[in-house]
C-alpha positions in Angstrom: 15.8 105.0 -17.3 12.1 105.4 -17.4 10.2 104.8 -21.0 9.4 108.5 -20.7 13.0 109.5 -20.4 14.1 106.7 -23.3 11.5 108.4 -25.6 12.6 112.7 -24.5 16.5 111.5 -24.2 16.8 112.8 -21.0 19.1 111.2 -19.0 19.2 110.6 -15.5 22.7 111.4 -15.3 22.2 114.6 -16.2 23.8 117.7 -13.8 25.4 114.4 -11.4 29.1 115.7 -12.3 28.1 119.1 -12.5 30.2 119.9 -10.0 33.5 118.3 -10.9 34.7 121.7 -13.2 34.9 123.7 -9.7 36.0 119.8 -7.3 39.0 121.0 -5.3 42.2 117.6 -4.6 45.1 117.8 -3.3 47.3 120.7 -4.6 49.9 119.5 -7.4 53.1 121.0 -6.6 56.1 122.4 -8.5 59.6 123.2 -8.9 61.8 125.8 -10.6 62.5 124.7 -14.2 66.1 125.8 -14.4 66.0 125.3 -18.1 63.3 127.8 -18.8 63.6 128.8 -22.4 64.5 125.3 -23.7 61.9 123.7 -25.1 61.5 119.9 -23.8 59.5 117.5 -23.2 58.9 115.5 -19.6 56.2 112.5 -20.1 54.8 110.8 -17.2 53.0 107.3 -17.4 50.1 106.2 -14.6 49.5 102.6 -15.7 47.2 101.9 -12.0 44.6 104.4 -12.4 41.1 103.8 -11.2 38.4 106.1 -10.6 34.6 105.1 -9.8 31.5 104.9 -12.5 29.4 107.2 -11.5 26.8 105.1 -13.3 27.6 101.5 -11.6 29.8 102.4 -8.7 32.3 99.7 -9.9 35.9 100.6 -10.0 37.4 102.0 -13.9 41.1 101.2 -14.7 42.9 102.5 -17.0 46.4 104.5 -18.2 46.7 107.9 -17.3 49.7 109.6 -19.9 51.0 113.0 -19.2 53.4 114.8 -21.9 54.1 118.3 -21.6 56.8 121.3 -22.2 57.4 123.2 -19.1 57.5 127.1 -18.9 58.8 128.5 -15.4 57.6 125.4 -13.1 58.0 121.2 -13.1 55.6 119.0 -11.6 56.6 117.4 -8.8 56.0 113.7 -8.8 55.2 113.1 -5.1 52.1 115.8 -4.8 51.6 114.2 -8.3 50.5 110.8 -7.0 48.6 111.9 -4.3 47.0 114.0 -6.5 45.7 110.7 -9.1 44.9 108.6 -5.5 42.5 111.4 -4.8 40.2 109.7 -7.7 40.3 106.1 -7.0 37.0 106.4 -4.7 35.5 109.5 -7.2 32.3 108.8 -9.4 33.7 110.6 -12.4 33.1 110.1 -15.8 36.4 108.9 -18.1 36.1 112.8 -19.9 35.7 114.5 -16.9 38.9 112.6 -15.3 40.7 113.8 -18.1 39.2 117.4 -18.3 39.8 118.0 -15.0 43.4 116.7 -15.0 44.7 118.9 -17.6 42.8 122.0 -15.9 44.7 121.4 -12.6 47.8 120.8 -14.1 47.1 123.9 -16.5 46.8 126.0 -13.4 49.7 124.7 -11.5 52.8 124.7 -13.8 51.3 126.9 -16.9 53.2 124.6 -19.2 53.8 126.1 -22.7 52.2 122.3 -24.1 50.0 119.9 -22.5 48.4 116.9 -23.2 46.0 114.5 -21.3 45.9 111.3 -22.4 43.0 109.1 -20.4 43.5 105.2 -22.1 40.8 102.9 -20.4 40.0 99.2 -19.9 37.7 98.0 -22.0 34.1 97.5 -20.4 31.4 96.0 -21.9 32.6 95.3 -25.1 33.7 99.3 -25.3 37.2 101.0 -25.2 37.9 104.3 -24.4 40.5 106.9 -24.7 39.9 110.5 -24.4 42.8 112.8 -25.1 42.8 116.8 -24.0 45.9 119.3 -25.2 46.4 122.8 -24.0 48.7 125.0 -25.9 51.3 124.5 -28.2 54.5 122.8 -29.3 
């Protein structure tokens, strides 16, 4: 960053994930919830994720937790995991991972609750979680 931008706050990052609100992966798929009108919960643990910094290009590991209640439709856990290798060579930022995660899963399965939960390795010297619900218990 450039004295000049240090001094405005500009930042050279800015509009450089822009596009990751309209980024199309692979399509998560679903099945019939044949116990549509009970309310439970399915939780879903993805302790290998990586993604790229967009910032250093070096990999970003962390713990991807799903928990939601389904409505009509279940994810299925196949397209599921193809869907999370789709990021593992993506420069995203951690709050765009997990933005985008629950928006995709939002649109696929219209759960009545959803919640994101993006737990990351720490690097340098700083740990991050970002955590995203939709809906409601």
């Amino acid at each position: 960053m450039s004295h000049e931008q240090e001094s405005t706050g500009i930042s050279t990052y800015e509009g450089r994930q822009d596009h990751i609100p309209s980024l199309r992966l692979p399509e998560i798929e679903s099945f019939a919830n044949v116990y549509e009108g009970k309310d439970y919960t399915i939780d879903f643990t993805i302790p290998e994720f990586t993604a790229v910094c967009p910032k250093t290009g070096l990999p970003d590991f962390g713990v991807i937790e799903i928990s939601y209640i389904p409505k009509a439709k279940c994810i299925e856990l196949k397209s599921l995991k193809e869907y999370i290798l789709a990021y593992r060579n993506l420069g995203i930022f951690h709050e765009n991972v997990v933005n985008h995660i629950l928006e995709d899963l939002v649109q696929s399965i219209d759960p009545k609750y959803i919640l994101v939960k993006g737990d990351y390795n720490i690097r340098g010297g700083i740990k991050t979680i970002v955590t995203r619900e939709y809906g409601s218990r």
